[in-house]
C-alpha positions in Angstrom: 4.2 -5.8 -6.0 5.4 -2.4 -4.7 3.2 0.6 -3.7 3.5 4.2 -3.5 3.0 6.4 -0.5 1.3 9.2 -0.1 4.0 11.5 -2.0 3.9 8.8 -4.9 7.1 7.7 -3.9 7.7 3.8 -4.7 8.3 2.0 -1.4 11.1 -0.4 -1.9 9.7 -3.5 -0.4 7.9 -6.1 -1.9 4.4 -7.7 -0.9 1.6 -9.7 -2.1 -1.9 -10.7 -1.8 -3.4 -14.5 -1.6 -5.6 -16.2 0.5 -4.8 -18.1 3.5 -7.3 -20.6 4.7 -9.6 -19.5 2.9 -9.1 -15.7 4.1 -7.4 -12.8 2.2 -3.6 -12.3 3.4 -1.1 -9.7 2.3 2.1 -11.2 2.2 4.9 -9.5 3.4 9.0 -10.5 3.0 11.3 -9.6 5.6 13.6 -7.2 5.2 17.7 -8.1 5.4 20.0 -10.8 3.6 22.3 -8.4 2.7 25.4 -9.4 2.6 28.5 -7.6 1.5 30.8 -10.3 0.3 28.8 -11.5 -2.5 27.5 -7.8 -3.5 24.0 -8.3 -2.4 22.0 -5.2 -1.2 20.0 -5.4 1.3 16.0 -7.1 0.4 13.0 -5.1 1.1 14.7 -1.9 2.7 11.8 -0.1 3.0 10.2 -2.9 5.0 9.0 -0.5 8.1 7.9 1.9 5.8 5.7 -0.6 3.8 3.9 -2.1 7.3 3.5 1.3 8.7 1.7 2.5 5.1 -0.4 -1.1 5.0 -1.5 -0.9 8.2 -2.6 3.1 7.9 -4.8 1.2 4.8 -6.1 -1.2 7.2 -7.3 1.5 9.9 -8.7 3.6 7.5 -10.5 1.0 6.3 -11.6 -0.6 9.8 -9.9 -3.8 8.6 -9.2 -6.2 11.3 -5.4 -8.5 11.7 -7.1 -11.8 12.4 -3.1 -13.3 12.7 0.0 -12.8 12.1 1.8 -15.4 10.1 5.0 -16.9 9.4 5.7 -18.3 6.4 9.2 -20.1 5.1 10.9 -23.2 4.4 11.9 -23.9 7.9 8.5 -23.9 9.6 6.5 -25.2 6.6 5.9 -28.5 7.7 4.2 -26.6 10.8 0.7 -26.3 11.0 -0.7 -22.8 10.8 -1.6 -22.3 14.2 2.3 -23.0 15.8 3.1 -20.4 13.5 1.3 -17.4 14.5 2.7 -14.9 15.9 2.2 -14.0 19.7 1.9 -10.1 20.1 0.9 -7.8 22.7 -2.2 -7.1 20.9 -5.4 -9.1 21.4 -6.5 -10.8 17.8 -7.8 -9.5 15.9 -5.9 -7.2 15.8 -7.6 -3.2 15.5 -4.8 -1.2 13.4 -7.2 2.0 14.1 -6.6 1.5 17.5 -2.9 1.1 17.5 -1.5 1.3 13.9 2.2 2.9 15.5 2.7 0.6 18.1 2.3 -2.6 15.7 5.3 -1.5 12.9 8.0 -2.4 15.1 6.7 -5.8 17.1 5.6 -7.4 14.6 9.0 -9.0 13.2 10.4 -9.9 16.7 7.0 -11.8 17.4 7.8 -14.4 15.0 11.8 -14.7 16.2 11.0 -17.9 18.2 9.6 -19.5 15.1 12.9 -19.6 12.6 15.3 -21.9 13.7 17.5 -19.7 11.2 17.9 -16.2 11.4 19.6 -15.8 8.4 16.4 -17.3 6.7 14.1 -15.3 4.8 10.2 -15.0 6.2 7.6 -14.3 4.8 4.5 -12.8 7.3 0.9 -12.9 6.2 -1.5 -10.7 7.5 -5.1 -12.8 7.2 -7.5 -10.1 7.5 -11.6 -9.4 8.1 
């Protein structure tokens, strides 16, 4: 699923919406994988563009992070709570407080978790 932002322009970066433990959870994938040998662009390139937009939603909404979470084949067999990212921020996490200093961390947070960069994550967002 894509959105638009607030020109209507499509943001090229795909994300989803399930529930995690019983919670909602956006689902974001990373961004990267390109790789120029084989032809393959880049995935999700508007990846900033789409957490900085989600996360205006959130504040504007007053909708707390309760976690950050990573999601792929390579921590899988984890349970839940070794795979939540460790951020600055306090959980849950107020966007409304801090929506621009939360874009950037958020995909070095969950580094120490991939035993594979070249992996693609997934991060979900459970949310109250």
């Amino acid at each position: 699923m894509n959105l638009r932002d607030e020109n209507g322009t499509v943001i090229n970066a795909d994300f989803g919406l399930a529930f995690t433990d019983g919670r909602p959870s956006i689902i974001v994938e990373s961004s990267g994988g390109a790789s120029p040998k084989s032809g393959r662009g880049r995935r999700n390139p508007d990846y900033n563009d789409l957490m900085s937009l989600l996360l205006r939603i959130l504040a504007s909404r007053r909708i707390a992070i309760e976690s950050v979470v990573l999601e792929s084949a390579k921590v899988s067999d984890l349970p839940i709570s070794e795979r939540i990212a460790k951020t600055e921020f306090a959980y849950p996490m107020r966007p409304w407080i801090y929506v621009r200093r939360l874009v950037e961390p958020l995909p070095r947070c969950t580094r120490h978790l991939e035993p594979n960069p070249a992996e693609t994550p997934r991060r979900e967002l459970p949310f109250a």
